[in-house]
C-alpha atoms as a printed R data frame, in Angstrom:
   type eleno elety resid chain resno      x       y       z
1  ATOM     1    CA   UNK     A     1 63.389 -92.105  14.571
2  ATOM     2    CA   UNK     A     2 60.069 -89.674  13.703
3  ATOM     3    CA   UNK     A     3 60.529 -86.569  15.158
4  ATOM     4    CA   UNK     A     4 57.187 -86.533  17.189
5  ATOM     5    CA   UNK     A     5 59.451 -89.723  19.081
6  ATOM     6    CA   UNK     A     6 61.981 -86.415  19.756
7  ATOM     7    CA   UNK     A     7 59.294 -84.423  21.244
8  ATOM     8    CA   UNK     A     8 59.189 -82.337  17.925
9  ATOM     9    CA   UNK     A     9 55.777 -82.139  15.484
10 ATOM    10    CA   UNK     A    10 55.838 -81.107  12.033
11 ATOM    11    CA   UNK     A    11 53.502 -78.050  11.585
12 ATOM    12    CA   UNK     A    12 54.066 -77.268   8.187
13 ATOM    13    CA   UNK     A    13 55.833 -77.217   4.824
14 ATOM    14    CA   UNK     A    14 56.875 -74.927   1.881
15 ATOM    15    CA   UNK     A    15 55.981 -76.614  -1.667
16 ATOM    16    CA   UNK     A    16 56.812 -75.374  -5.284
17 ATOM    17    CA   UNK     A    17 53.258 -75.136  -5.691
18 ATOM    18    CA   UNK     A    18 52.741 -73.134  -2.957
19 ATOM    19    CA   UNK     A    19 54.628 -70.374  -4.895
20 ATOM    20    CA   UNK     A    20 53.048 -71.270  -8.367
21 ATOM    21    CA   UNK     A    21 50.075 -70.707  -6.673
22 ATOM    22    CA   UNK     A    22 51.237 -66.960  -5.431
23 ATOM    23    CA   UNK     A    23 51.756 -66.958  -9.674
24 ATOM    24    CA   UNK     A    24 56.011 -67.493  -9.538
25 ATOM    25    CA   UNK     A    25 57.744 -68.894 -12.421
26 ATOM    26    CA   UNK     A    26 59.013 -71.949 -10.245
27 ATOM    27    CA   UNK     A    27 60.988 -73.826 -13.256
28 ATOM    28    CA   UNK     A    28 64.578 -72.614 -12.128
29 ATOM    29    CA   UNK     A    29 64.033 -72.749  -8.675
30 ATOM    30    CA   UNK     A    30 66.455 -75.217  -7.671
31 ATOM    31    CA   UNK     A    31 66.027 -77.275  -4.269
32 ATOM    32    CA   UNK     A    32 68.704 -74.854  -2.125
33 ATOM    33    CA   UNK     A    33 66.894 -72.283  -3.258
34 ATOM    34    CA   UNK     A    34 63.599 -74.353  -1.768
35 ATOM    35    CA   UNK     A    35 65.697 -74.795   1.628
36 ATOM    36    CA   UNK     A    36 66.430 -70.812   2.117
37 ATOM    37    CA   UNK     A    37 62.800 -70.070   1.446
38 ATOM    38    CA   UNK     A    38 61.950 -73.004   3.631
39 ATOM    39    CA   UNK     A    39 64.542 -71.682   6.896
40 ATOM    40    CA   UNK     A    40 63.571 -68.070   6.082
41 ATOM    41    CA   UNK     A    41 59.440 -68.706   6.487
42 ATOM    42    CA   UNK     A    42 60.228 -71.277   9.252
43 ATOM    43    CA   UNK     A    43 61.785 -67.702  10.888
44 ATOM    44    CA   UNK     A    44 59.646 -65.169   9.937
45 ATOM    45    CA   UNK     A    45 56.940 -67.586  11.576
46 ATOM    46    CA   UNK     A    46 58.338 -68.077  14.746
47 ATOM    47    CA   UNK     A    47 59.471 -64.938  15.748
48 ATOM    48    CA   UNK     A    48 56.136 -63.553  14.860
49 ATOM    49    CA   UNK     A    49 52.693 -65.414  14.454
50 ATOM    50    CA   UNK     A    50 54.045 -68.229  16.058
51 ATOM    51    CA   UNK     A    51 54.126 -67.851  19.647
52 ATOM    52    CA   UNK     A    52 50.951 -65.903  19.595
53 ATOM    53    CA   UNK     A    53 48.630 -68.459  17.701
54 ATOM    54    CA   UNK     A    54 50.321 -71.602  20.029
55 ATOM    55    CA   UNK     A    55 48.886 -69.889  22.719
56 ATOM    56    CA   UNK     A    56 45.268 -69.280  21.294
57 ATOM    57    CA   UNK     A    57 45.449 -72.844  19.838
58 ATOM    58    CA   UNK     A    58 46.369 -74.458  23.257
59 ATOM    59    CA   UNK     A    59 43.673 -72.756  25.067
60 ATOM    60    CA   UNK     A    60 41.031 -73.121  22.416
61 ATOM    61    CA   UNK     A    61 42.038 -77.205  22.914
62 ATOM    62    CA   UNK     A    62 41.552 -77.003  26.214
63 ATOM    63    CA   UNK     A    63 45.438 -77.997  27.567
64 ATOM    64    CA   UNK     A    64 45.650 -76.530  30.969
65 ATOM    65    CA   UNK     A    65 48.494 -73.900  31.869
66 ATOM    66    CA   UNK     A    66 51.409 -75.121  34.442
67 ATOM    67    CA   UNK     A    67 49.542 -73.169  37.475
68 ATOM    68    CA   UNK     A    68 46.127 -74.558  36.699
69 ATOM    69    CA   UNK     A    69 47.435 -78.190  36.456
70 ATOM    70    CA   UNK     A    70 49.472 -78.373  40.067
């Protein structure tokens, strides 16, 4: 099953290049290494800029809040 069928959307990803591109040395990096970095942005994301630019986004798109849509 896709996750947007569970209600959840994929809004981003952490890639090798991404830290090559920050100028890392990314040829001993193995893949749990990948998955800490991965759970530790996916955290520093959401308790910060997260909730802040989902709210800009949704109103900038136009999707009504709960007391404006009853």
């Amino acid at each position: 099953m896709r996750e947007h069928e569970k209600g959840y959307f994929c809004i981003t990803s952490v890639a090798r290049a991404d830290l090559e591109g920050l100028g890392y040395d990314t040829s001993a990096v193995d893949d749990g290494t990948m998955e800490e970095l991965a759970g530790k942005m996916a955290n520093a994301y959401t308790y910060s800029a997260f909730w802040i630019d989902l709210g800009v986004l949704a109103d900038d798109l136009e999707i009504p809040r709960q007391s404006e849509s009853k």
